[in-house]
C-alpha positions in Angstrom: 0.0 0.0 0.0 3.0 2.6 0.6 5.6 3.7 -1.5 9.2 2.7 0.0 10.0 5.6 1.9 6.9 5.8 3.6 6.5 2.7 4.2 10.0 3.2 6.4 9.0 6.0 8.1 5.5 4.2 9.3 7.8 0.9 10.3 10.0 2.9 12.1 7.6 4.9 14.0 5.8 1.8 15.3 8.7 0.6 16.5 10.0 3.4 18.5 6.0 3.6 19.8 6.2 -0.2 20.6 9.0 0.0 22.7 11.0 -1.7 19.4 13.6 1.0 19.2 15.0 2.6 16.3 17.6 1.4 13.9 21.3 1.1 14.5 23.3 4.2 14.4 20.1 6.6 14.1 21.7 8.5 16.8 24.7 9.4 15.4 23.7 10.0 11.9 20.9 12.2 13.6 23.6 14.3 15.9 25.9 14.4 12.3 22.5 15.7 10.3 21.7 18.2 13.0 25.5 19.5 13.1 25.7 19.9 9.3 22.5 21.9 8.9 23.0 24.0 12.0 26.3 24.7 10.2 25.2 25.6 6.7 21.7 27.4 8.6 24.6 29.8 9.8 26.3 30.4 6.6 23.1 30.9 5.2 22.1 33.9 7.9 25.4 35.1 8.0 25.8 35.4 3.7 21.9 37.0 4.1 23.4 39.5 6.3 26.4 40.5 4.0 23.8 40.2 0.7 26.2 37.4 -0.6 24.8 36.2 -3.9 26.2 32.6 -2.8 23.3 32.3 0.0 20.8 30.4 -2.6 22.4 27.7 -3.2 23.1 26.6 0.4 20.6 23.9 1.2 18.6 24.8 3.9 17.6 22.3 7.0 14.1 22.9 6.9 14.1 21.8 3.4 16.1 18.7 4.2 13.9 17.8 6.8 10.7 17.9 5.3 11.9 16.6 2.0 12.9 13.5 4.1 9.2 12.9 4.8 7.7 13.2 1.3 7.6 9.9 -1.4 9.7 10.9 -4.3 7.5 10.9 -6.6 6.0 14.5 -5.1 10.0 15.3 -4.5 10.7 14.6 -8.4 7.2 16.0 -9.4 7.7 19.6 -7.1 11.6 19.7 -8.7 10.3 19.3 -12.5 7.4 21.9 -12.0 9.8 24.4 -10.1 12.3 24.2 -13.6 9.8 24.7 -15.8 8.7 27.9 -13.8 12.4 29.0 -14.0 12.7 28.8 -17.3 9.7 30.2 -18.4 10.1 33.2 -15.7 14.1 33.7 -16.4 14.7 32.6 -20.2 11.0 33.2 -21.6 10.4 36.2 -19.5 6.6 35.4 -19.4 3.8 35.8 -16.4 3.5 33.4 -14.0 0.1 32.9 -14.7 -0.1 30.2 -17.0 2.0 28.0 -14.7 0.2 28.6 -12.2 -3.2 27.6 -14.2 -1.1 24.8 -15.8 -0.4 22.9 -12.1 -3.5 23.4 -11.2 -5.0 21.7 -14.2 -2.3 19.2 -13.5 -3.3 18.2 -9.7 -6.8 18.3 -10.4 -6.4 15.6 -13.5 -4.1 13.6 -11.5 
């Protein structure tokens, strides 16, 4: 019934509830995942602070965190829609409109 990821995430969770624990080593890859992003979260408010033109393409924690939770089909189908907007915003120098129209034509079909 779930996709892969989710399907983890749900196993995992009803472990931990269960009194199962969690996998092996979740504690240090969780203490190495918080130490990154609370690390590149810095450089991000410090290069905001100066106006460096570097800042957007330092991957956020928040992101990382809740991209963790979706399936990637959503992840893939969110990335595709958000290249199509950036080219036809930068290179086409059109409205945003039609994209806009065009997702929504999109979900409700799906």
């Amino acid at each position: 019934m779930f996709q892969v990821p989710t399907g983890y995430v749900w196993i995992f969770t009803a472990r931990l509830v269960t009194g199962q624990g969690l996998p092996p080593m979740v504690a240090e890859w969780a203490l190495g995942a918080g130490l990154l992003f609370a690390v590149t979260t810095a450089l991000r408010v410090a290069g905001t602070r100066r106006g460096a033109k570097w800042v957007p393409w330092v991957p956020g924690g928040i992101a990382v965190a809740v991209g963790m939770y979706n399936t990637p089909s959503f992840t893939v189908a969110r990335t595709i829609g958000g290249l199509i907007n950036w080219y036809w915003r930068s290179y086409r120098k059109q409205s945003e409109t039609p994209i806009i129209v065009l997702a929504s034509g999109l979900i409700l079909g799906e």
